[in-house]
C-alpha positions in Angstrom: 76.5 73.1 138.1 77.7 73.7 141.1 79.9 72.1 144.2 77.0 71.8 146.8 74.4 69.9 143.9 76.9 67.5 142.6 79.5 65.1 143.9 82.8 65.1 142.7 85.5 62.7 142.9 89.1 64.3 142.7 91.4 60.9 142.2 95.0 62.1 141.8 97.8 59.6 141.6 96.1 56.9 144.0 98.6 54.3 144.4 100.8 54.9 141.5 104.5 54.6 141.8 106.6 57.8 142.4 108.2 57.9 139.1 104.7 58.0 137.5 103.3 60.8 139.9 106.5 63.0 139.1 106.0 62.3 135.1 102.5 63.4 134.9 102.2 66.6 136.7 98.9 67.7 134.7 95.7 67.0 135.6 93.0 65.7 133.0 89.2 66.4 133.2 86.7 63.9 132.0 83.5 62.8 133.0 82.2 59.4 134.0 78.7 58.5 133.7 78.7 56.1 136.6 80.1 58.5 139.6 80.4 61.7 137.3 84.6 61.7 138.6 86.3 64.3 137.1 89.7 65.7 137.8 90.5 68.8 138.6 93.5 71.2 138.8 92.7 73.6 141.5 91.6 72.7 145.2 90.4 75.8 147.5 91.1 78.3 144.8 94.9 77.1 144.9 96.8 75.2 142.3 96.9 71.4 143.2 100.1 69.9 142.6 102.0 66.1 142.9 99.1 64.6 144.9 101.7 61.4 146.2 99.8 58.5 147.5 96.7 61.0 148.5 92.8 61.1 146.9 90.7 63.8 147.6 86.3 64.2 147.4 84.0 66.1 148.5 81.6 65.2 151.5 78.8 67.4 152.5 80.9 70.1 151.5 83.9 69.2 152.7 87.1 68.1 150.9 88.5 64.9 152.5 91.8 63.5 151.5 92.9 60.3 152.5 95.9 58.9 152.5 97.1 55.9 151.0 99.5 54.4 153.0 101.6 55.9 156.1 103.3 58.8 153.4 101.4 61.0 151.3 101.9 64.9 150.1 100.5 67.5 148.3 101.3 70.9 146.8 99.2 73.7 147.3 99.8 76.7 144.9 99.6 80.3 145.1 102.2 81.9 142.7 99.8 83.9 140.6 98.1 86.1 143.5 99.7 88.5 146.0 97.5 87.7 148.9 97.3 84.7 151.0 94.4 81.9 150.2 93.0 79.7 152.9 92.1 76.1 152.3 90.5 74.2 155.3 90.6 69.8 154.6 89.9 67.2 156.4 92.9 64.4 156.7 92.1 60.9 156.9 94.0 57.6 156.7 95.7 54.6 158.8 98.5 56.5 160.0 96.9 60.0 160.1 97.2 62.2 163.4 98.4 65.4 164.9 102.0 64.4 164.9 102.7 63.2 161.4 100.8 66.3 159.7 103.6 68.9 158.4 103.9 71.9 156.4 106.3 73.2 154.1 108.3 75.7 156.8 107.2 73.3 159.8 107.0 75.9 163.0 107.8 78.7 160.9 104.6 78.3 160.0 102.9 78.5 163.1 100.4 81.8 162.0 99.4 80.2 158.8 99.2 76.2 159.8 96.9 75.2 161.7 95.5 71.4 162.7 93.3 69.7 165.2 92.2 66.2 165.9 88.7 65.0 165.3 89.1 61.1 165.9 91.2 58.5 165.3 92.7 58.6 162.1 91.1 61.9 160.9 92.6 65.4 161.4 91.0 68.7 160.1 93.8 71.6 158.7 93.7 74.9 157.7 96.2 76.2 155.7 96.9 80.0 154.7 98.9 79.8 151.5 101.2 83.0 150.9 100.7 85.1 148.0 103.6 84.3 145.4 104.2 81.0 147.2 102.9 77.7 147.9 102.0 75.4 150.8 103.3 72.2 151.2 101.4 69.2 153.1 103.0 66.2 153.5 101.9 63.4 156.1 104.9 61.2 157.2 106.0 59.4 160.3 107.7 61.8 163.0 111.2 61.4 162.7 113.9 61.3 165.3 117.6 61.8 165.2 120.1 61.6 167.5 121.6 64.4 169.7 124.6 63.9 168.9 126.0 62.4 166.0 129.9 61.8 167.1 128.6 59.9 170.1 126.2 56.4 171.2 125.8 53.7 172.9 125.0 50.2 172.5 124.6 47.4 174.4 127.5 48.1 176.9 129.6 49.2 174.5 130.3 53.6 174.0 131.0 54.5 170.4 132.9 58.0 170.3 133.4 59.2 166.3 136.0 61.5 164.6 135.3 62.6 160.9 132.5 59.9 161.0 128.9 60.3 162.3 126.2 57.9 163.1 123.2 58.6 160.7 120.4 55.9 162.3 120.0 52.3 162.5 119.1 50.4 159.7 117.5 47.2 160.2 118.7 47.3 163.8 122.3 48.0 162.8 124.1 51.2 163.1 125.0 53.2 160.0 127.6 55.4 160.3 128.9 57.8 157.3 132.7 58.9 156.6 133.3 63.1 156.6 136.5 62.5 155.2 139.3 60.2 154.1 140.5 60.0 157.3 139.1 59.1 160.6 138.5 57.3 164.0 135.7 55.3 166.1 136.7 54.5 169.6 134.6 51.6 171.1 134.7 51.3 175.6 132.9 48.3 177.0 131.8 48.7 180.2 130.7 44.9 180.9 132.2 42.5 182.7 132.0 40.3 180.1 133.4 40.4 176.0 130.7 42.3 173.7 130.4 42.2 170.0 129.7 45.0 168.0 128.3 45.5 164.4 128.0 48.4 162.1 127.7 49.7 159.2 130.3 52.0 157.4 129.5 54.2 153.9 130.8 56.6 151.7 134.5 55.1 152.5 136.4 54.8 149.4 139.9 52.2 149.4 141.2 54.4 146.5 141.5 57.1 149.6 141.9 55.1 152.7 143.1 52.2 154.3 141.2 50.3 157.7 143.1 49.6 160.9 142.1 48.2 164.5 143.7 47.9 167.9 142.6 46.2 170.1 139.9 44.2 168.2 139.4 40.6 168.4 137.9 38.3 165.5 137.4 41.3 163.7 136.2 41.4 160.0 134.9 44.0 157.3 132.7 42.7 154.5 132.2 45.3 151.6 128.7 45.7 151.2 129.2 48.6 148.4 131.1 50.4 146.0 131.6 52.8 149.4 130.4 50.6 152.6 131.4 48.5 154.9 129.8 45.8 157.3 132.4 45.6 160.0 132.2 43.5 162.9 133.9 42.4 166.2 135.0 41.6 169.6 135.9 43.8 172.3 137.4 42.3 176.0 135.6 43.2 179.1 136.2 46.9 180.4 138.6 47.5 177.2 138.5 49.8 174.3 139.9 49.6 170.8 140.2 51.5 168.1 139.1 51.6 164.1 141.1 54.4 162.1 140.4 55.2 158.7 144.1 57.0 157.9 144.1 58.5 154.6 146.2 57.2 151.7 149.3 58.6 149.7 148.3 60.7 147.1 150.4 62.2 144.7 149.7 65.7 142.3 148.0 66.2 140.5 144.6 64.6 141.9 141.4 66.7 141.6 137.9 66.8 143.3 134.3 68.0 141.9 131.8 70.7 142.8 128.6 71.6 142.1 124.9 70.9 142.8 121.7 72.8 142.9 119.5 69.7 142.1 116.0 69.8 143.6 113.4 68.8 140.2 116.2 68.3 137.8 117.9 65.4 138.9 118.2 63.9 135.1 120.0 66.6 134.1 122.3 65.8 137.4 122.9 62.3 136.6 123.9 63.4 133.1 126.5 65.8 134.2 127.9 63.1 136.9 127.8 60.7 134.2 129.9 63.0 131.7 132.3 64.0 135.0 133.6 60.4 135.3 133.7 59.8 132.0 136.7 62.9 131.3 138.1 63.0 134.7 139.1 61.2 137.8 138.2 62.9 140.8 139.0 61.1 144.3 135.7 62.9 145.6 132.5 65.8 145.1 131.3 68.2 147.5 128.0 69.0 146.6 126.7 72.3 146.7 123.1 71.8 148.5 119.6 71.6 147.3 119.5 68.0 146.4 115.2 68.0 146.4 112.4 70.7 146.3 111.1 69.8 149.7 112.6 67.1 151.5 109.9 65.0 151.1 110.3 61.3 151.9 109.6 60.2 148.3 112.3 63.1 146.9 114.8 62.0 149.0 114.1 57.9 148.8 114.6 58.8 145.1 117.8 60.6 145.2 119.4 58.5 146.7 118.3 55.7 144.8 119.3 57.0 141.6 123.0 58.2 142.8 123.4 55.5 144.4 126.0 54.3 141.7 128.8 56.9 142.4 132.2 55.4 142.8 133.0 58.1 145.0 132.7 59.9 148.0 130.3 62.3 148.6 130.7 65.3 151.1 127.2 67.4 151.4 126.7 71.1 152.2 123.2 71.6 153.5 121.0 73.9 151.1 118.2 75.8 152.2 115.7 73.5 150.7 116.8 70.8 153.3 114.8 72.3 155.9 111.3 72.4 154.5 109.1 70.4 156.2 111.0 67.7 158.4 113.6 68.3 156.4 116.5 69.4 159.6 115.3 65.9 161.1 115.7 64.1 157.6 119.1 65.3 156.6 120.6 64.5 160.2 119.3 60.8 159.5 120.0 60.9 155.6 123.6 63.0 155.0 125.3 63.8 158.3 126.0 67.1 159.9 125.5 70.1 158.7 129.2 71.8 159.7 132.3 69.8 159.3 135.9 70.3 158.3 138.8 67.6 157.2 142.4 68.1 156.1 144.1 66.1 153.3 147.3 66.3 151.4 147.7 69.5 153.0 144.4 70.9 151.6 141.9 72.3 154.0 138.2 71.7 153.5 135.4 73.7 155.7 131.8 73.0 155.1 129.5 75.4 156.8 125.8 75.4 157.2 124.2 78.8 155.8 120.1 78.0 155.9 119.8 79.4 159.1 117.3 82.3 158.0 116.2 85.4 160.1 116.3 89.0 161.0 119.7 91.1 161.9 118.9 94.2 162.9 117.4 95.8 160.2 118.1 92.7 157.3 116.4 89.2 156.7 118.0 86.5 155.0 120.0 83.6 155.3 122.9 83.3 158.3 126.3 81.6 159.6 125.9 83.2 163.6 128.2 83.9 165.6 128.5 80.5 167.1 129.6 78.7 163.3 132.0 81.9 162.9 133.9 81.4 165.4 133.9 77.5 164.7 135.2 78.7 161.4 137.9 81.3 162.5 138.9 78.1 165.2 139.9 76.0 162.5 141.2 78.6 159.9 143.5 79.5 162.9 144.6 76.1 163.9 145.0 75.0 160.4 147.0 78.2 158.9 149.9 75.8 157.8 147.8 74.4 154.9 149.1 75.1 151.6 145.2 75.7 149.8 142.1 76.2 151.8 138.3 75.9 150.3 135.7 76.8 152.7 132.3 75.6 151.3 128.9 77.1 151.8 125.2 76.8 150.1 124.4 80.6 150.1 126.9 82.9 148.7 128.2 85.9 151.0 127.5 87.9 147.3 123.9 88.9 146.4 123.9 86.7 143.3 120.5 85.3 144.0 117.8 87.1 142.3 114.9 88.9 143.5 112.5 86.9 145.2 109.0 86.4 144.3 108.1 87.4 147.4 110.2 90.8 148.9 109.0 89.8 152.8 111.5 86.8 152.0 115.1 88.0 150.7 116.9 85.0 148.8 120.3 86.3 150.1 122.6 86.0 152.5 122.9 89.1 155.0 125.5 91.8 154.4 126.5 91.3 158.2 127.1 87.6 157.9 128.6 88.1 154.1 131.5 90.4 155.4 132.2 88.7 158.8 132.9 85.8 156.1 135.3 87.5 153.8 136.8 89.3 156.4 137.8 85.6 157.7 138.7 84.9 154.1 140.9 87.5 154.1 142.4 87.1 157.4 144.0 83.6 157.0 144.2 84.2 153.6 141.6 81.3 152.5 142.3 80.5 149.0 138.8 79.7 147.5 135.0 80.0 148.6 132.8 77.6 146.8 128.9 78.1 146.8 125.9 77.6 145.0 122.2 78.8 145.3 122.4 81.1 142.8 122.2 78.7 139.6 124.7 79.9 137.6 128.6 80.4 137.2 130.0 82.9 138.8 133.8 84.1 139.9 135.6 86.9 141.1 138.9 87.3 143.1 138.9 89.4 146.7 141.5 90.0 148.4 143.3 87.2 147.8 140.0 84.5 147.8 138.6 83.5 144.9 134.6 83.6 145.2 132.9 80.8 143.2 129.6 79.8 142.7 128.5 76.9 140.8 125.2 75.8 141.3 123.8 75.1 137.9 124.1 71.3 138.2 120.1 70.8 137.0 117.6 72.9 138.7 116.3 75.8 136.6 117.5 79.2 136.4 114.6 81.8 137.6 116.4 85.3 138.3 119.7 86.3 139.2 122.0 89.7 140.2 124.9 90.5 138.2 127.2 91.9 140.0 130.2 93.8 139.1 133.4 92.0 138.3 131.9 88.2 138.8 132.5 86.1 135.5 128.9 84.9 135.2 127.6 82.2 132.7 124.0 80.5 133.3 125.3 76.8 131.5 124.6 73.1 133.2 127.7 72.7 134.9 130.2 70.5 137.5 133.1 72.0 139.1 136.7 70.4 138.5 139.7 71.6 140.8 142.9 70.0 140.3 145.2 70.5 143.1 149.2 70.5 141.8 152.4 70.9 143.3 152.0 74.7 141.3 148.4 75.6 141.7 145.0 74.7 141.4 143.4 74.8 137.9 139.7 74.6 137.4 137.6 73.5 134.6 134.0 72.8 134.1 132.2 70.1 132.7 129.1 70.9 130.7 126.2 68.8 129.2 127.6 66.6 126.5 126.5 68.0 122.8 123.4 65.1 122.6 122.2 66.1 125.9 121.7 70.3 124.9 118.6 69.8 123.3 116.8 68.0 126.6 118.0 70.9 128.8 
């Protein structure tokens, strides 16, 4: 039997809700006597994984797929052979063009990804898959962000943000997101006349801060959230006014969490949140990076969803598996920037961006540049008074990360970058670098820092270095660090006992 005589039907997932498509990830052959359907697990020679939203046949020898809705992806497989596979498909569906077809490394993959209009609604692709890789397809409205996310206007009125950025609008209203306990929104209106202004305000907690305004006329805040705001207001013609978020009294010991390293296992996440609150009191959690596989629209929709719960702040490092796809765009709209710092009960917290990947001379792998060292060095020097300092990074500047499948892409960061880091460490004596990436534990004092990686908090450990003097231990994990008027001790929180077997 073979392709060209007979016509198959390969129905994957076809309007099924998300949670179902991620359950079942097999695929099931069986015959029907009516069409002859039968399913399949490999399209092209590659191995067809979580078809969202998408069917696919075949048409005078042609796979068509055809989307759903406006969102739909696909995984395309190629882990067990070292040379690249090409699958060529046609796209069709009520949304479906040139501009909202995307693969997994978007422009990166510029030599492999190739797509062309042939009508309304129906674009052809052709896809070289990498050997020891996969492809990822995923059709999705273009998304835009804007160009700068301290800074907008609306009607009249000019927003300028400190320690807060503007995400998008939702529903028409601005949502802006809290980088730290402390903060400040300046509002101009250049009318003639009095403007009002509306906006939303999350991941503010009132255990850390307290809301003032100057200048602000019938002005109200209406919680909308365990950590958001609906505030609203009046400004005077040609006058400004101020919102500040100032940070509360805290007195030691209080402690904040660490960890991540998500992407598939996000049970497993929620499970070691869930056990974090229920043995300690944190004021907030810095999570480590990779909270999908692929920042894809559904991933992300349901990661938010499901910690949507926490009582507590959240300030995100960027990990590199936020820039797959649209993922840069996504994560501007979705978490905030990528590079921020805040200071807090004379604690100093840095969080730098560290997907940049590339070439250095003679290296590949992931980057800070010169541009974010310097930011860094900036505000290490201008904050050298601090008691502690944590500077915190997705990619470690130690090769912890295991060999990667494929050796033309290095899982590390490079050497370079690494030492122009803990040289910076050294110099103004920064007392801890946290990480994750690798997904494990792993610690070891230099020079003064301590270098810590926790980024076992779900996703599954594949291969990792050891490398001499680290501490290294490969359990589910959170990072606590209680700050006291003596020190810092840390602890980590593991899986409770009924949870071991499920890991």
């Amino acid at each position: 039997m073979s392709w060209k005589s007979d016509f198959f039907f390969l129905l994957l997932c076809v309007s099924v809700p998300v949670a179902s498509c991620q359950k079942d990830k097999t695929t099931r052959n069986f015959s029907d006597k009516k069409n002859d359907v039968r399913i399949f697990k490999r399209l092209c020679g590659l191995e067809l994984a979580e078809p969202y939203n998408v069917s696919f046949r075949l048409v005078d020898d042609e796979i068509t797929t055809t989307v759903q809705g406006c969102t739909g992806s696909f995984i395309l497989g190629n882990r067990a052979s070292t040379k690249p596979k090409k699958c060529s498909i046609k796209i069709s569906g009520p949304c479906v063009s040139e501009q909202n077809i995307f693969s997994r490394y978007g422009i990166k993959d510029a030599d492999r990804f190739k797509k062309k209009s042939l009508g309304e609604h129906l674009v052809s692709i052709s896809y070289h898959v990498p050997g020891r890789s996969y492809g990822v397809i995923s059709i999705e409205p273009a998304v835009e962000i804007h160009s700068d996310p301290y800074s907008f206007s609306q009607d009249s009125l000019k927003f300028d943000l400190s320690h807060i950025a503007i995400l998008r609008k939702k529903n028409h209203i601005p949502l802006l997101r809290s980088l730290a306990p402390d903060g400040l929104i300046k509002i101009v209106n250049h009318a003639d006349t009095s403007r009002r202004f509306k906006f939303i305000l999350e991941n503010y907690s009132d255990a850390l801060s307290s809301m003032e305004h100057v200048n602000v006329i019938t002005f109200s805040s209406k919680k909308k959230g365990k950590l958001s705001y609906l505030l609203e207001g009046t400004l005077p013609a040609k006058q400004s006014a101020l919102i500040k978020i100032l940070p509360r009294k805290i007195y030691r010991p209080w402690s904040f969490a660490f960890g991540g390293d998500v992407k598939d296992e996000i049970g497993i996440f929620l499970q070691l949140l869930e056990q974090l609150l229920l043995t300690h009191s944190p004021l907030f959690i810095i999570e480590a990076g990779d909270y999908t596989r692929n920042s894809l629209p559904r991933e992300l929709h349901n990661y938010f969803e499901r910690t949507k719960w926490l009582p507590i702040p959240v300030y995100f490092v960027k990990g590199n598996h936020e820039i797959r796809v649209q993922g840069e765009k996504h994560y501007s709209r979705m978490f905030g920037p990528s590079r921020y710092s805040f200071s807090f009960d004379d604690v100093l917290f840095v969080i730098l961006d560290s997907t940049d990947y590339g070439t250095n001379g003679s290296e590949t792998g992931f980057r800070l540049g010169n541009d974010q060292l310097s930011w860094l060095e900036t505000v290490l020097k201008s904050n050298r008074s601090v008691k502690y300092s944590f500077v915190s990074l997705h990619t470690p500047p130690v090769p912890l990360h295991g060999p990667s499948l494929r050796p033309s892409y290095p899982s590390n960061m490079i050497s370079s970058e690494a030492t122009s880091l803990m040289d910076l460490s050294k110099k103004y004596s920064v007392t801890y670098v946290l990480s994750g990436h690798a997904h494990l534990y792993a610690r070891k004092e230099i020079n003064g820092t301590v270098y810590l990686t926790s980024g076992a908090g779900g996703a599954k450990l594949h291969t990792y270095n050891k490398v001499d003097g680290f501490d290294l231990d490969t359990k589910k994990h959170l990072m606590v660090f209680e700050i006291t008027n003596s020190g810092i001790r840390e602890e980590r929180v593991f899986l409770p006992r009924d949870k071991l077997q499920s890991e």
